[in-house]
VOMAR-705589 format. One line per field, with one value per residue (C-alpha): residue number from 1; residue in three letters; x, y, z. Coordinates in nm, 3 decimals. Example, Ala and Ser with C-alpha at 12.3 -4.5 7.8 and 13.67 -1.06 7.14 Angstrom:
num [1, 2]
residuo [Ala, Ser]
east [1.230, 1.367]
north [-0.450, -0.106]
up [0.780, 0.714]
//
This chain:
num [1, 2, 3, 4, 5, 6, 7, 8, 9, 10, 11, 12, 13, 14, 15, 16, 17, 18, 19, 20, 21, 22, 23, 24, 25, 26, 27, 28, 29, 30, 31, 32, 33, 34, 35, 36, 37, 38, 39, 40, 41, 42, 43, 44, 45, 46, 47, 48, 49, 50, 51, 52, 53, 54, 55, 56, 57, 58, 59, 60, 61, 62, 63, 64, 65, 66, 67, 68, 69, 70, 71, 72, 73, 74, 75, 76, 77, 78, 79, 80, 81, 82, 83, 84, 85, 86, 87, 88, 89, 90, 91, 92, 93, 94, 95, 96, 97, 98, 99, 100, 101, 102, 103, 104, 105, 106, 107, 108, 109, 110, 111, 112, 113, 114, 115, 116, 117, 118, 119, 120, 121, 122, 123, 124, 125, 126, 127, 128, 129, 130, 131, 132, 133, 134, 135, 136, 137, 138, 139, 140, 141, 142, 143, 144, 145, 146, 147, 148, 149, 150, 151, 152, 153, 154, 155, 156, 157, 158, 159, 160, 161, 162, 163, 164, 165, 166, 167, 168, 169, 170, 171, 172, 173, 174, 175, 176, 177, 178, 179, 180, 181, 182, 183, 184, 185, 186, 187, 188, 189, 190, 191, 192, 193, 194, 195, 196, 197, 198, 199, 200, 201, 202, 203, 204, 205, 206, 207, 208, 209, 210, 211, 212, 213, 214, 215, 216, 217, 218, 219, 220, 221, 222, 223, 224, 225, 226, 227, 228, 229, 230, 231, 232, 233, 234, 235, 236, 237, 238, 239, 240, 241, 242, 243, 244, 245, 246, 247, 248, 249, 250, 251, 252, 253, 254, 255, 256, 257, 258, 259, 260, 261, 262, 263, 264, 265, 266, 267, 268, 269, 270, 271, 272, 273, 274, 275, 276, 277, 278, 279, 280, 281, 282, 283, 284, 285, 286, 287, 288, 289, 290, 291, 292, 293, 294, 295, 296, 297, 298, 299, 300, 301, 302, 303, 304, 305, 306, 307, 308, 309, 310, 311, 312, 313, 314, 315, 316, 317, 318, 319, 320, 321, 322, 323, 324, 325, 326, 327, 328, 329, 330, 331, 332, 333, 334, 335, 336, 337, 338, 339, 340, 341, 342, 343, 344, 345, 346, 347, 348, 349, 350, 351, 352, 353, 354, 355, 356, 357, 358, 359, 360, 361, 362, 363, 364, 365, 366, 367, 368, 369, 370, 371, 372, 373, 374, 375, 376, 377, 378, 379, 380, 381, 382, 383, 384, 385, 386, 387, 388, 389, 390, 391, 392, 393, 394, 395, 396, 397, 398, 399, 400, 401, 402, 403, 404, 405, 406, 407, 408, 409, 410, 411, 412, 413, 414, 415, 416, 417, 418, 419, 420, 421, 422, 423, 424, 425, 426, 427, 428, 429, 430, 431, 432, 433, 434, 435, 436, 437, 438, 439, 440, 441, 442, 443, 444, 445, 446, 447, 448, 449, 450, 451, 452, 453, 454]
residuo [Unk, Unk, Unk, Unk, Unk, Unk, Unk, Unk, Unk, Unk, Unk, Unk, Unk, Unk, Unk, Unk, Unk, Unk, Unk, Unk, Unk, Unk, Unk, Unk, Unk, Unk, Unk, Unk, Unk, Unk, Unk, Unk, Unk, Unk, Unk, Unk, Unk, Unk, Unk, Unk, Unk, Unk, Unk, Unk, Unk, Unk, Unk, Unk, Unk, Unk, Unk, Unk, Unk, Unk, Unk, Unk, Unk, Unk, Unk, Unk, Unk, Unk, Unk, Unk, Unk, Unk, Unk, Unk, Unk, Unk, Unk, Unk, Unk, Unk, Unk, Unk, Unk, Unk, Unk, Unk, Unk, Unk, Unk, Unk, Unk, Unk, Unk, Unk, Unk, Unk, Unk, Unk, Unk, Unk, Unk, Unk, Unk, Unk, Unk, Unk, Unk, Unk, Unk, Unk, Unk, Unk, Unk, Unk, Unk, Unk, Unk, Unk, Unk, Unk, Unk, Unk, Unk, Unk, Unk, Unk, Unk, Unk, Unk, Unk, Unk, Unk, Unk, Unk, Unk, Unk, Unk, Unk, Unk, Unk, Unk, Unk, Unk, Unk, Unk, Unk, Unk, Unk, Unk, Unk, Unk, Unk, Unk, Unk, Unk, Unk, Unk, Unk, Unk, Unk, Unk, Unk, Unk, Unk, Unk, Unk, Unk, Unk, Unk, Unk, Unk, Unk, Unk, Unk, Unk, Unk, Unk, Unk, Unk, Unk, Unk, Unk, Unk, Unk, Unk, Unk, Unk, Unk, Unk, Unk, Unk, Unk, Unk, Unk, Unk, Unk, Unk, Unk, Unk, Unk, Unk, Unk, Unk, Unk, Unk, Unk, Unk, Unk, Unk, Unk, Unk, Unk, Unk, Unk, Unk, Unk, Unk, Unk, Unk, Unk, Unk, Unk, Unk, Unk, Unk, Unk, Unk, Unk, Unk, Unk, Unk, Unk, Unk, Unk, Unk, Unk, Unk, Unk, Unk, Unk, Unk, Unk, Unk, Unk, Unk, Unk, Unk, Unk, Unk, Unk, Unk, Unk, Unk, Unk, Unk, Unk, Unk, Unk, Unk, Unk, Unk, Unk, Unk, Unk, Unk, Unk, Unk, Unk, Unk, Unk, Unk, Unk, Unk, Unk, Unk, Unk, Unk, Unk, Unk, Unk, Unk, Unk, Unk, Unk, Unk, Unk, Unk, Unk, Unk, Unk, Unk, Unk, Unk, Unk, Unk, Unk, Unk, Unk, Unk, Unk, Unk, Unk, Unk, Unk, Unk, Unk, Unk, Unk, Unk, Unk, Unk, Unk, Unk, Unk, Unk, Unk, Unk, Unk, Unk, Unk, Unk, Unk, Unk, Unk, Unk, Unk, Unk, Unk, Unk, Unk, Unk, Unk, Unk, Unk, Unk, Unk, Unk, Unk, Unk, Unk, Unk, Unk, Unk, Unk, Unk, Unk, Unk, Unk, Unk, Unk, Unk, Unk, Unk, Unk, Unk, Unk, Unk, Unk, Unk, Unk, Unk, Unk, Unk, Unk, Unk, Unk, Unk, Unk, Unk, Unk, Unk, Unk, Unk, Unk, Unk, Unk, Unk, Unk, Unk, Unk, Unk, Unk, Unk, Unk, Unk, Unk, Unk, Unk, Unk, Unk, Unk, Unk, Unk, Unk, Unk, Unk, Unk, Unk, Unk, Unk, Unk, Unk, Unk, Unk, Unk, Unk, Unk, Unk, Unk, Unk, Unk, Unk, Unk, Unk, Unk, Unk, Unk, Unk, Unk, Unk, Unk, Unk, Unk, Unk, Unk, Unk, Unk, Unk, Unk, Unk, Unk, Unk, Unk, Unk, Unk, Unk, Unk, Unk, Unk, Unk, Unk, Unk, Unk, Unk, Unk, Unk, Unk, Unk, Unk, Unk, Unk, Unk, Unk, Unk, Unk, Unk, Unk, Unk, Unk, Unk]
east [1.737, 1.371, 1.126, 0.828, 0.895, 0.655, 0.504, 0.668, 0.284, 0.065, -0.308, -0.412, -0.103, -0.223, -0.552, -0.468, -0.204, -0.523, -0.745, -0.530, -0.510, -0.909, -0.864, -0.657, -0.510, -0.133, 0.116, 0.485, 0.765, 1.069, 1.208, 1.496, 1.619, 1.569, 1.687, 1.916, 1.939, 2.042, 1.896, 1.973, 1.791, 1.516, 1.464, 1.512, 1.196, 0.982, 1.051, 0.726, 0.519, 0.261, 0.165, 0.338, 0.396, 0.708, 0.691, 0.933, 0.949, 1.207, 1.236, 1.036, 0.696, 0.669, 0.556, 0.566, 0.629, 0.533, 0.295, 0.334, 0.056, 0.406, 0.641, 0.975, 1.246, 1.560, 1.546, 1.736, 1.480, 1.201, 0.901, 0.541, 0.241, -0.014, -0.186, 0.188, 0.208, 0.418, 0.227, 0.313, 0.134, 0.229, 0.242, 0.178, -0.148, -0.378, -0.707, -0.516, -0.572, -0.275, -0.066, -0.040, 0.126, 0.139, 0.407, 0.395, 0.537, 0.253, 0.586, 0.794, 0.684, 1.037, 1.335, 1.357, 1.693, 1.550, 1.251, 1.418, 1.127, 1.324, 1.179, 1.243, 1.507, 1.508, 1.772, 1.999, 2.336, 2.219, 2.170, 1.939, 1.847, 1.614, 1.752, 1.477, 1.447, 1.123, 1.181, 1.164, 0.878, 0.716, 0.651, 0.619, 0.680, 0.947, 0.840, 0.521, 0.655, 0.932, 0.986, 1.334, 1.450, 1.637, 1.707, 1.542, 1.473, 1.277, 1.183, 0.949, 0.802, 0.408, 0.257, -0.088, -0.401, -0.746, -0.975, -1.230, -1.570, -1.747, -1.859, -2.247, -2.296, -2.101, -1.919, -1.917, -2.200, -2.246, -2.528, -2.436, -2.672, -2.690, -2.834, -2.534, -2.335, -2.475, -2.509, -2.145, -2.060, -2.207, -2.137, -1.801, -1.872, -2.067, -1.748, -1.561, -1.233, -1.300, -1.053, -1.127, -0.779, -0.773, -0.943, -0.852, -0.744, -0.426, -0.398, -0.053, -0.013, 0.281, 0.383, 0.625, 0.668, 0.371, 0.128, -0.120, -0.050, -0.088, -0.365, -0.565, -0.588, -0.627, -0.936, -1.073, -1.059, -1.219, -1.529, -1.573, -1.504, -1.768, -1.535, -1.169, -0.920, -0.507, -0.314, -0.072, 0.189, 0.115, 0.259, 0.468, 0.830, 1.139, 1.163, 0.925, 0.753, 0.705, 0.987, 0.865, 0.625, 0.288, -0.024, -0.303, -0.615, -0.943, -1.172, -1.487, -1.763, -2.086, -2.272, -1.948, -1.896, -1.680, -1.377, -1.249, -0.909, -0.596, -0.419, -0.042, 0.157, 0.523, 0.820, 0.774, 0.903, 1.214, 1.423, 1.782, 1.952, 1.929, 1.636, 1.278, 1.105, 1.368, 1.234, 1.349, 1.146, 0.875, 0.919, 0.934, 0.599, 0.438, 0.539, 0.445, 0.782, 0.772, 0.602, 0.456, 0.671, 0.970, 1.198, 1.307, 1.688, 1.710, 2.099, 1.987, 1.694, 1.537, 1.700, 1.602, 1.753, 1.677, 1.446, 1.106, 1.169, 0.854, 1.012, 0.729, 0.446, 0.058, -0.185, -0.328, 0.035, 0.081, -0.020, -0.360, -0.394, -0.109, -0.256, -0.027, -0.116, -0.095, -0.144, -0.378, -0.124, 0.174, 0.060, 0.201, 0.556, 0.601, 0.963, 1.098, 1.283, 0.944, 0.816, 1.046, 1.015, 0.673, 0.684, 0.977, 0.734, 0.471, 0.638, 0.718, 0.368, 0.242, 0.533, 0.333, -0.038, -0.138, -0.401, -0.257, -0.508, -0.409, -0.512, -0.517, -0.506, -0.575, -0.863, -1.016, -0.676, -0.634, -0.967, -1.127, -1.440, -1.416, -1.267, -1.621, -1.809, -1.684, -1.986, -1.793, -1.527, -1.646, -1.769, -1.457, -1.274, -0.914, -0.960, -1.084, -0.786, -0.525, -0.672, -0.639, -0.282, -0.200, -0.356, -0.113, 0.185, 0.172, -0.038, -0.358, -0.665, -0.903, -1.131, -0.805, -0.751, -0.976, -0.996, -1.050, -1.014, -0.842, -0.942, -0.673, -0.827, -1.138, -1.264, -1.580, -1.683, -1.874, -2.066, -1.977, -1.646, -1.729, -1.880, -1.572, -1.367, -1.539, -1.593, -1.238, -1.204, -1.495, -1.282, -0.974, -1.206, -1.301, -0.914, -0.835, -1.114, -0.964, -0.616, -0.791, -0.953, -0.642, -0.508, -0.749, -0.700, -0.318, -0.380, -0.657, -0.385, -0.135, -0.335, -0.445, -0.098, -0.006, -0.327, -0.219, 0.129, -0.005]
north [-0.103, -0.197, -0.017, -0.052, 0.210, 0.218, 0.522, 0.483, 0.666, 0.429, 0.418, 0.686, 0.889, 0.901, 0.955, 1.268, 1.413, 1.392, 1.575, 1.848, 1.833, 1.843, 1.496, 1.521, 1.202, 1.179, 0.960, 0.898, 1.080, 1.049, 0.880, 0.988, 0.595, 0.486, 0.787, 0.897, 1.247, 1.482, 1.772, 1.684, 1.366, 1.528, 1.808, 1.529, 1.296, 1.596, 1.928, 2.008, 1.803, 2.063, 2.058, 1.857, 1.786, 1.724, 1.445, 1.424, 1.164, 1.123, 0.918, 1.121, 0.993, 1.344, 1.336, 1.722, 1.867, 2.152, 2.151, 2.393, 2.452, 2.564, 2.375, 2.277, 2.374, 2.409, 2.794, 2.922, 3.193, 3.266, 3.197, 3.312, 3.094, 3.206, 2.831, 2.736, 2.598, 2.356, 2.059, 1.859, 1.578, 1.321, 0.942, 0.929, 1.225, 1.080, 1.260, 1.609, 1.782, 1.826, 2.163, 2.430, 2.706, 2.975, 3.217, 3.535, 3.671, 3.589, 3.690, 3.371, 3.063, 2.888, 2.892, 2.685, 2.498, 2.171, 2.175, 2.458, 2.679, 2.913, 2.801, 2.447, 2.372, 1.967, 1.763, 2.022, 1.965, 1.685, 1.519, 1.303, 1.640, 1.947, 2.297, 2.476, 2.857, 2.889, 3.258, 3.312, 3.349, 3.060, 3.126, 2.796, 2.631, 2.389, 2.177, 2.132, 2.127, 1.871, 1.775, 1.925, 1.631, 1.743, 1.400, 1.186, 0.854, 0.931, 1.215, 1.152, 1.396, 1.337, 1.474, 1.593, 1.569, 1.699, 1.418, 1.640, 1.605, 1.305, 1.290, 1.333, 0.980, 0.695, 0.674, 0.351, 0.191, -0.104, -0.258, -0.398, -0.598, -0.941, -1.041, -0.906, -1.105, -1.420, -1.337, -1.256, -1.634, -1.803, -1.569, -1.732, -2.066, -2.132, -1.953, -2.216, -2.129, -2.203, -2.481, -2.840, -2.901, -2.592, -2.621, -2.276, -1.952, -1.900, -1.528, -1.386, -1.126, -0.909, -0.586, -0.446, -0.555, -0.540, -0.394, -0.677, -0.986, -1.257, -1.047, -1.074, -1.425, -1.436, -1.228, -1.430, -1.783, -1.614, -1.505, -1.850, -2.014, -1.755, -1.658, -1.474, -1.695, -1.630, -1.911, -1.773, -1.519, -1.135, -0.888, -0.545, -0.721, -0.461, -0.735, -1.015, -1.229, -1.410, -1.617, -1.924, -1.885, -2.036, -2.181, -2.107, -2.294, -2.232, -2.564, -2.572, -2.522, -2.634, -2.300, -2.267, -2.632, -2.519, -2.245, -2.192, -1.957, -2.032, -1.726, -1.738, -1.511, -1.424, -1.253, -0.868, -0.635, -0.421, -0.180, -0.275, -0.563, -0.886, -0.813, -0.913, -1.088, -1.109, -1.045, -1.421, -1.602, -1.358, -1.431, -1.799, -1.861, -1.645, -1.935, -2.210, -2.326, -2.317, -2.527, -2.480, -2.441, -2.274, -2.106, -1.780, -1.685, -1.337, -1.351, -1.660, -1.702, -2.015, -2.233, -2.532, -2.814, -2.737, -2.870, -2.709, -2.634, -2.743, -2.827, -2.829, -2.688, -2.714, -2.412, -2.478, -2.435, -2.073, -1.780, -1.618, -1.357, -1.065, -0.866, -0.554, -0.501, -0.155, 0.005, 0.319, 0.479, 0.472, 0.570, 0.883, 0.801, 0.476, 0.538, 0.606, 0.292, 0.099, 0.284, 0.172, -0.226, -0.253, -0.095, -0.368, -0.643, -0.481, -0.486, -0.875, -0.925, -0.760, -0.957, -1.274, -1.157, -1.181, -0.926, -0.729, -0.526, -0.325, -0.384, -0.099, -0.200, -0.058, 0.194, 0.198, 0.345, 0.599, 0.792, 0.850, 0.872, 0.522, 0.392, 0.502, 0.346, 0.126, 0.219, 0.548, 0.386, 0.490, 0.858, 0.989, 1.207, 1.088, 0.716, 0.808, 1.022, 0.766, 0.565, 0.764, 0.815, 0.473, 0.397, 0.697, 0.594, 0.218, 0.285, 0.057, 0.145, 0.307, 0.019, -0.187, -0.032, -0.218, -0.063, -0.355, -0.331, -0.682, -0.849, -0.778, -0.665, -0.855, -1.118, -1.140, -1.095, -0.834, -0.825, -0.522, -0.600, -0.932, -0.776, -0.542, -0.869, -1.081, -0.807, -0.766, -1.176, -1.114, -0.897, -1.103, -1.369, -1.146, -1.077, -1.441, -1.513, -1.255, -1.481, -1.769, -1.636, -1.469, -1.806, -1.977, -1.761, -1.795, -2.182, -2.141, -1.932, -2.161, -2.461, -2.302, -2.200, -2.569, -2.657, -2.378, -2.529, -2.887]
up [0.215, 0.245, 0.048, 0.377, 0.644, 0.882, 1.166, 1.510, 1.576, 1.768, 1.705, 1.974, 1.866, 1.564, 1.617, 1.860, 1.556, 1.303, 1.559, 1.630, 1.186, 1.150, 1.066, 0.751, 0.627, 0.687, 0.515, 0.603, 0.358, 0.600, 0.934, 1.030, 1.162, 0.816, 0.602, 0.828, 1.104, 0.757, 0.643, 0.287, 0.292, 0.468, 0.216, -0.058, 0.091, 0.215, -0.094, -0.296, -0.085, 0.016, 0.424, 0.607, 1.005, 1.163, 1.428, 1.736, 1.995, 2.295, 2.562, 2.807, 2.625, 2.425, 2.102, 1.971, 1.627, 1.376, 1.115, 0.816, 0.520, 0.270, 0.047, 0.129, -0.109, 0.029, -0.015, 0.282, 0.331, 0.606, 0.511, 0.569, 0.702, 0.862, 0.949, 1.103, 1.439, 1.700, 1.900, 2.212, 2.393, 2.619, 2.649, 2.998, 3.000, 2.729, 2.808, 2.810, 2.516, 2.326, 2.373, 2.028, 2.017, 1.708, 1.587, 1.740, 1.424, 1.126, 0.898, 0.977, 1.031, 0.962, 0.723, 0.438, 0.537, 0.714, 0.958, 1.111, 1.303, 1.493, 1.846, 1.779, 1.504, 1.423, 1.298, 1.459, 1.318, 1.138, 1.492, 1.680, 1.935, 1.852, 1.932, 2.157, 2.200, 2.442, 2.407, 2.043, 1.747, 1.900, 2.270, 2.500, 2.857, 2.755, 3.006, 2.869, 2.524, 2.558, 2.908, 2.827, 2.714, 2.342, 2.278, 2.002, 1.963, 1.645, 1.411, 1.084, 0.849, 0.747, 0.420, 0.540, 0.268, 0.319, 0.230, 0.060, 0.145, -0.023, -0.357, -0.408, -0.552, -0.605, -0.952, -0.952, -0.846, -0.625, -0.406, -0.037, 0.078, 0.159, -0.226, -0.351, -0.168, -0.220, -0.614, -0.615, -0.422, -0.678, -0.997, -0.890, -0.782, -1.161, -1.357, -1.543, -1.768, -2.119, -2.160, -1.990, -1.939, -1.661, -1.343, -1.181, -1.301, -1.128, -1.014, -0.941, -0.636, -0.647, -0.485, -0.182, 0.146, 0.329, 0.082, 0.192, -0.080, 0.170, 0.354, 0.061, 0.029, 0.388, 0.343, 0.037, 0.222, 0.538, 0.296, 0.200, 0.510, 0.689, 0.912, 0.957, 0.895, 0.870, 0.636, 0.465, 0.716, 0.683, 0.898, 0.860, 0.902, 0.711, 0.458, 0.256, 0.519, 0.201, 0.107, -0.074, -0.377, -0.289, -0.403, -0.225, -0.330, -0.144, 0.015, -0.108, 0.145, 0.128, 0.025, -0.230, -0.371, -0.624, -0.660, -0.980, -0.873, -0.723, -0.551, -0.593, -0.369, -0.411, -0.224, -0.174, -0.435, -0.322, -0.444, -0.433, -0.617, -0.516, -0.265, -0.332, -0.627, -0.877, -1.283, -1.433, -1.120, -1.221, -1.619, -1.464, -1.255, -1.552, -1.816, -1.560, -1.476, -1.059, -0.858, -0.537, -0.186, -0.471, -0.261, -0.326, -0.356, -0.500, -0.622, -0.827, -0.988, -1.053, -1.367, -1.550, -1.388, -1.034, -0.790, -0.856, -1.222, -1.483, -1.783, -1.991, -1.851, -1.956, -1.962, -1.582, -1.477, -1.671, -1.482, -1.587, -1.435, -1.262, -0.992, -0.884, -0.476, -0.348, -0.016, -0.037, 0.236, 0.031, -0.327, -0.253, -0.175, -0.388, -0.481, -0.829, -0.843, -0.726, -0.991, -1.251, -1.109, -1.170, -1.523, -1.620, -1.438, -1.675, -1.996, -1.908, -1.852, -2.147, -2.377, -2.250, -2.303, -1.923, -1.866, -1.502, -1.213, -0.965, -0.611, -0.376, -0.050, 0.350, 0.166, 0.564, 0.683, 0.380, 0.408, 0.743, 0.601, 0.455, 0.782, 0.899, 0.670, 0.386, 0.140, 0.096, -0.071, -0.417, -0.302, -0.138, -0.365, -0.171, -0.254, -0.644, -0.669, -0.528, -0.805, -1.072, -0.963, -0.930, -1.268, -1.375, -1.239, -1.351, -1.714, -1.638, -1.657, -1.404, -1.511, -1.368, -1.029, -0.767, -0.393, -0.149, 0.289, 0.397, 0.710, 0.964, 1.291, 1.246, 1.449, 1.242, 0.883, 0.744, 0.467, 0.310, 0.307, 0.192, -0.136, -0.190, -0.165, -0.399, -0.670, -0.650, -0.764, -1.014, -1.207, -1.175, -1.336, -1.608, -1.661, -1.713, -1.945, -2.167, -2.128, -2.236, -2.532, -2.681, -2.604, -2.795, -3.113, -3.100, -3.107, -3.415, -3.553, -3.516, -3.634, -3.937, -4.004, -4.000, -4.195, -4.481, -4.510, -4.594]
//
């Protein structure tokens, strides 16, 4: 099964959902046409979670749910919340303000067996239908509630986080205006790597399906093109849009005459076996044996021997650089098995000296406050704390972890953005150099070695 699961909400769905939740920031644990209509997998994805909402859609264009400020736990008992309530709006009415409705009993607010909240019991009997009790703790027209239509098509479970309020200054600090910008273009465009027989840095992207690899280098050429350009394929498919590894080198322009980094982008990571970037292709383009336009096969790896295989590879073939890409949205529910994945890519990584970043991804769509304006991205207290979890869960630094917004909607560049972007390749820059020095001391070492013999 694919590891990207994505919200049946659409944008003004959403946006209504986060009104009625004082504009928390909500991120997807379950969906029931994924994990399946079970209670068990339901308290599995959603226990311990803190507030969450319950989402229900049927065919009738309601979308109608319950919220609840309490854990899950699989309990059995009633349980009491005070700041508990069910929700309906409607497809077809989107200027009415949405309907909310509180339990007339402050001493239940449901029962800790599913999302089970008396009035409206989802899931019922592990089903695609909701049981609906207009009559009981939670009082409601059912027509207005559900159109009376107990079938679903869909049912997903949100976690819902308080973004804080922002941090009184930045903690890391960073001008945004236009000097900046042009300081950063040619901070690049003057960088060199320290041996003459390597043009570029080559900088590897991995990560899951759809966390934004090929977005990214979308995003980079459109900063040095000066506008938004799409070259390599992006999108939100189940699966890797990815499936060949690629090279993707950046034309010089004539404000940028030279670019010292090729971006190399690879299938999406999955879960299961045989599905996504497999570790001995990864062990592979990190030693400099694939070429360009590879294509992936995930039951069996690339050998030497086949088409694309480098047999002996120079240092502007190796890889220089790893860069882990993360969306903001799902640092939350990145999987144990993802989990483990990247910390076997990491231990590869580390066996062969390449320095790794993280890049976390879709910051705009994590915080509302940076989606408002990007210059918050290093005073909101969400995006510094998906950070520091993200630095947790894969052991990098903080230093590491870089928050960048891709160009997806865009039809025009912006220069904050633009500054986010190209610090973001700064440090990748910085990462190689470090390659290239230990690089250059193993090869002193190794010629002195030789010398000492004689």
């Amino acid at each position: 099964m694919s590891t990207s699961i994505t919200s049946r909400l659409s944008d003004w769905q959403k946006k209504k959902l986060r009104s009625i939740l004082n504009h928390a920031n909500i991120s997807l644990l379950f969906k029931a046409s994924v994990h399946g209509y079970s209670t068990t997998t339901f308290h599995q994805k959603c226990n311990r979670q803190g507030p969450t909402v319950v989402v229900a859609y049927n065919n009738s264009g309601y979308v109608f749910g319950a919220y609840t400020s309490k854990d899950y736990g699989q309990t059995g008992q009633n349980v009491v919340d005070e700041k508990a309530f069910l929700f309906s709006y409607n497809d077809n009415k989107v200027k009415a303000d949405p309907m909310r409705v509180v339990s007339g009993n402050p001493q239940y607010a449901f029962t800790d067996s599913g999302p089970h909240f008396g009035s409206l019991v989802f899931l019922y009997n592990n089903t695609a239908t909701v049981y609906s009790n207009p009559a009981g703790q939670y009082q409601f027209d059912p027509l207005l509630m559900h159109g009376n239509d107990l079938q679903l098509v869909e049912c997903e479970v949100y976690r819902v986080e308080d973004c804080g309020a922002l941090m009184e200054k930045p903690w890391r600090n960073v001008q945004w205006n236009a000097e900046r910008r042009k300081g950063l273009l040619g901070t690049i465009s003057e960088w060199k790597p320290s041996f003459s027989s390597v043009k570029q840095a080559r900088i590897l992207m991995v990560g899951p399906v759809g966390a934004g690899k090929s977005s990214f280098f979308n995003s980079i050429n459109s900063v040095f093109k000066g506008y938004v350009s799409g070259q390599a394929n992006t999108g939100t498919a189940g699966s890797s849009l990815t499936t060949q590894f690629r090279t993707y080198s950046i034309k010089p322009t004539c404000s940028v005459t030279h670019i010292p980094f090729a971006l190399c982008d690879t299938m999406g990571l999955e879960e299961g076996l045989n599905a996504g970037l497999d570790l001995d292709d990864f062990s592979n383009i990190l030693r400099g044996h694939v070429q360009d336009r590879y294509q992936f096969n995930p039951s069996m790896p690339i050998q030497p021997g086949m088409p694309h295989f480098i047999n002996s590879p120079g240092l502007k073939d190796k890889i220089h650089c790893v860069v882990y890409v993360i969306d903001a949205c799902k640092v939350k529910i990145l999987s144990d098995k993802m989990i483990d994945k990247f910390a076997v890519f990491r231990r590869k990584a580390n066996q062969l000296n390449v320095p790794q970043l993280v890049l976390l991804t879709k910051v705009d769509e994590a915080c509302p406050f940076v989606a408002e304006d990007l210059k918050n991205v290093y005073q909101s207290h969400y995006i510094n704390r998906m950070m520091q979890e993200v630095s947790a869960q894969l052991g990098v630094s903080l230093s590491a972890v870089v928050p960048v917004k891709n160009y997806s909607k865009e039809v025009d560049i912006e220069p904050q953005n633009d500054i986010l972007l190209l610090t973001a390749v700064i440090q990748m820059l910085r990462a190689a150099e470090g390659y290239f020095d230990d690089y250059d001391n193993v090869v002193e070492k190794s010629v002195y070695q030789v010398i000492s013999t004689k």
